[in-house]
Structure formats: C-alpha cells, structure tokens
C-alpha positions as CSV (number, residue, x, y, z in Angstrom):
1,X,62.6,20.1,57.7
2,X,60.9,18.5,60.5
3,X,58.1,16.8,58.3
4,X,60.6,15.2,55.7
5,X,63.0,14.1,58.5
6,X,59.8,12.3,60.6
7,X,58.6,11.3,56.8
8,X,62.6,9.5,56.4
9,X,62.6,7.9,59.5
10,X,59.3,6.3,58.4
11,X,60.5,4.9,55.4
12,X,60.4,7.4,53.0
13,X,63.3,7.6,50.4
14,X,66.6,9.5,51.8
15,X,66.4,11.8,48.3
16,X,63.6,13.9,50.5
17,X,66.4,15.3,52.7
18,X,68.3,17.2,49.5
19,X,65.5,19.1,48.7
20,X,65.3,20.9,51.5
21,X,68.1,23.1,50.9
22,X,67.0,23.5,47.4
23,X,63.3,24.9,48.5
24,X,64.5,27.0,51.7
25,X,67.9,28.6,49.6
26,X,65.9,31.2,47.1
27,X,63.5,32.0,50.9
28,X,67.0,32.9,52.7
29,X,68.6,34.5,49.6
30,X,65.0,36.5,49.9
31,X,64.9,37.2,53.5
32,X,68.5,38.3,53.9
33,X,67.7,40.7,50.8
34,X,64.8,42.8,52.5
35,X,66.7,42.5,56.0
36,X,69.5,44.8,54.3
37,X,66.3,46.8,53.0
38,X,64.8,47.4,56.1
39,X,68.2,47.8,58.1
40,X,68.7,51.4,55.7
41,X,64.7,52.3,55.9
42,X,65.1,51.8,59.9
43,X,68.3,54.0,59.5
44,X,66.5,56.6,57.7
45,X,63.4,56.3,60.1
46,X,61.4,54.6,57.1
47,X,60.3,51.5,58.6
48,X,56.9,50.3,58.0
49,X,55.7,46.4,58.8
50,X,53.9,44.8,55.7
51,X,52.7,41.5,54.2
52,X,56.2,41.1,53.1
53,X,57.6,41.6,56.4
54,X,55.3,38.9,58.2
55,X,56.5,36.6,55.4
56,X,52.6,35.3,54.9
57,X,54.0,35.1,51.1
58,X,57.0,32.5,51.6
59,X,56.5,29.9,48.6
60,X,58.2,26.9,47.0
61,X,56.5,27.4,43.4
62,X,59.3,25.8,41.0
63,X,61.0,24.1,43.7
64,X,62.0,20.2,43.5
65,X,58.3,18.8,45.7
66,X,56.4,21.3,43.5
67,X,55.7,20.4,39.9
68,X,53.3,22.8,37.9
69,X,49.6,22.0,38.2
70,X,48.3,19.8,35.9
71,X,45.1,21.4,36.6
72,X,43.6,25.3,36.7
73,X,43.4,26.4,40.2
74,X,43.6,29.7,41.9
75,X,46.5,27.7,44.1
76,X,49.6,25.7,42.9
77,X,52.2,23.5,44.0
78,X,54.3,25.3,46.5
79,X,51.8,27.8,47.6
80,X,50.9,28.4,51.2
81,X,47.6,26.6,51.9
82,X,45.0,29.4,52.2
83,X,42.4,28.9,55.0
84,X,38.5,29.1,53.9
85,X,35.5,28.5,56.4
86,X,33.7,25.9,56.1
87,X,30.5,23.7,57.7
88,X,30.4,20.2,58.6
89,X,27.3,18.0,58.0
90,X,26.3,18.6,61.5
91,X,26.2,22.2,60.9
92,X,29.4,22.9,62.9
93,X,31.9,25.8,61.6
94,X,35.1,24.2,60.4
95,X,38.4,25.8,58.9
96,X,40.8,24.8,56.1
97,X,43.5,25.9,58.7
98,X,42.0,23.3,61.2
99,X,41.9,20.5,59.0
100,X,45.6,21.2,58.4
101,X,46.9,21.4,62.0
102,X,49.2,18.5,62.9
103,X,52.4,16.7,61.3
104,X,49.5,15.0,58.5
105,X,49.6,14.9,54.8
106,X,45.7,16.6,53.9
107,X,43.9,15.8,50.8
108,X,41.1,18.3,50.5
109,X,39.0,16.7,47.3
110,X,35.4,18.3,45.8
111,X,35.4,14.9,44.1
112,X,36.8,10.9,45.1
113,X,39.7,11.0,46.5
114,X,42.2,8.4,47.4
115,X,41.5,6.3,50.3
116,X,43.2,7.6,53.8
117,X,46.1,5.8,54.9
118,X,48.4,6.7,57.7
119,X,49.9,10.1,58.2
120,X,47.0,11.1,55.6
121,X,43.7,12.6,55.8
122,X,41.4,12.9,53.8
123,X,38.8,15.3,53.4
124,X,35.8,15.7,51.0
125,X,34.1,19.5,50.4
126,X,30.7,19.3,48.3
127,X,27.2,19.9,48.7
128,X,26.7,16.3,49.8
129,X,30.2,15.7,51.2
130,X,31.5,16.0,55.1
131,X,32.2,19.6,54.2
132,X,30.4,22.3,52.8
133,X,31.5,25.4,51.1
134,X,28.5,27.9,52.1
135,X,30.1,30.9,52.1
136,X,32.0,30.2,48.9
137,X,35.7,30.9,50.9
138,X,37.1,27.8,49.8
139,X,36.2,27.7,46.2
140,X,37.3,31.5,46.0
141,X,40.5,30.9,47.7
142,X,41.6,27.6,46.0
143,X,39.9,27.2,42.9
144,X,39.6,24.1,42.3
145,X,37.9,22.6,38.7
146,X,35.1,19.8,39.4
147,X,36.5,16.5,40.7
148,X,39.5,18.2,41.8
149,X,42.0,17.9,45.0
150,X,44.6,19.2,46.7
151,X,47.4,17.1,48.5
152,X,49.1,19.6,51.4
153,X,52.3,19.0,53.1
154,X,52.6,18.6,56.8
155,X,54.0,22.1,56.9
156,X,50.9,23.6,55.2
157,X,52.3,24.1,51.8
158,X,50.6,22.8,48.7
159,X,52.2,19.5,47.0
160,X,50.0,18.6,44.4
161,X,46.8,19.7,42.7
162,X,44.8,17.2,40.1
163,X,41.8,16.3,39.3
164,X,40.3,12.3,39.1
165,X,42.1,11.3,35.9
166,X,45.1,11.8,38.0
167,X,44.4,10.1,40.9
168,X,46.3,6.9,39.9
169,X,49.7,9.2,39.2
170,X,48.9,10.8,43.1
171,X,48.9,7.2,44.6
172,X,52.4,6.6,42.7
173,X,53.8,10.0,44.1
174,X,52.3,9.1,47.8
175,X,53.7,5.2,47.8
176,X,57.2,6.0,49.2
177,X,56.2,8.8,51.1
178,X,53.1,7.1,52.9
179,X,52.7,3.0,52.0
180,X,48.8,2.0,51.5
181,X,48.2,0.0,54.4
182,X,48.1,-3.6,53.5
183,X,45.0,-5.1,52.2
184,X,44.0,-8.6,53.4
C-alpha cells in the first residue's frame, strides 16, 4: 500500500488506491484459510513450517495491475520477482534482489528499454550490457524471449512483461504513474 499511496501523492491517478483491496482480498481470504489449517494441525501436534507458511508464494496473477503477459516468460504479471546473480561490467557480483531494493519502479530489459525517468530504473542484462547473466540464474528464473523486459513494482512484484514491439504501450501505462521528465 505504501508504494501506490507515495505513487498518489506524486501525481498518479487516485483509481490506484481501489486496487489495493482488490489484489490483497484473495492473499487474506488465503492466509486466514491455512491459519485455521494449522491452528487443528498444532492441536493435533502436526505442525510443520513450509514454503506455504513463509508465504514466499504470495501473488497478484489476475489481479487489476496484472494483465496476462503479452509475451512467454517463465514469470508473469503479479508474480514475486525472483532474484538471479548476476556480474557487472566491472566484474563485480550483483543481484536481481539488489537492483530491486528501494521504493523504485525497475525495468530489467535483455534488449532497449525505455529511457529512465524518476522513481524508475533501468537496467539492461546482455552479453554487452551493464549486466551479465554468467551463470544463466536470471534467464532460468525469468525467462525472458530476446528483446524482452520486465517492469517490477516498488514492492518487488512483477507489473508488466513485453518485449520491444511493446515498448510504446509500456510508456502509455508508465505516463500517469511516473511523467517522462520534460524534454527541452
């Protein structure tokens, strides 16, 4: 909630506040379902911690910020960002996860991406780019077709995933949310 509240104040349209019940409703309706779960596995001395329990799984897939993909991609709209290592063209170790830290839009992009503007940055992975996949983590873990990107929210959750015939629709979907800085 934080990041659409700061993205409001900022100028973004007020129509970003109603969607946060509609994305966090179907995680409570979730939560409060295993809660009762584990409350009778605790009572019969059956309680075991899983992936499930650490909520690492928690998605929006569906919701009303996360259209489907226009693109294949091992990740979609609404997924949790997953982290991959990485190496900067100085030949220092990088993270996804550490790209993503901060209240910042990231576009992660194996091809051009749109220019940064603020409250976005803008990252480019390739053989030739600021950011090399070596160990082949982030192509595994996201998936991404030639040319293609990935927008993440501020709160680490995927928004969009294209490719660069739909840049120009990305820069329409990013105008109320974060205004191009004004071009002289």
């Amino acid at each position: 909630m934080g990041w659409k509240l700061a993205a409001v104040l900022a100028g973004a349209p007020d129509a970003l506040l109603d969607t946060y019940e509609a994305e966090r409703r179907p995680v409570a309706a979730g939560m409060l379902e295993m809660s009762t779960r584990l409350l009778g596995q605790a009572r019969r001395g059956e309680l075991r911690r899983d992936r499930e329990t650490r909520q690492l799984d928690v998605g929006y897939r569906g919701g009303p910020l996360a259209p489907a993909a226009t693109c294949p991609a091992a990740v979609q709209p609404g997924d949790r960002a997953p982290d991959a290592r990485l190496l900067g063209a100085a030949g220092q170790s990088r993270r996804v996860f550490e790209l993503l830290a901060g209240p910042h839009w990231t576009l992660l992009a194996t091809g051009t991406p749109v220019p940064a503007r603020p409250g976005l940055r803008v990252h480019r992975i390739g053989p030739k780019a600021e950011l090399r996949d070596v160990h082949g983590d982030f192509a595994a873990a996201w998936g991404l077709p030639p040319g293609g990107w990935a927008l993440v929210r501020p709160d680490g959750y995927l928004a969009r995933i294209g490719t660069e015939d739909d840049l120009p629709e990305l820069e329409g979907w990013l105008q109320p949310l974060l205004p191009a800085p004004a071009t002289t």
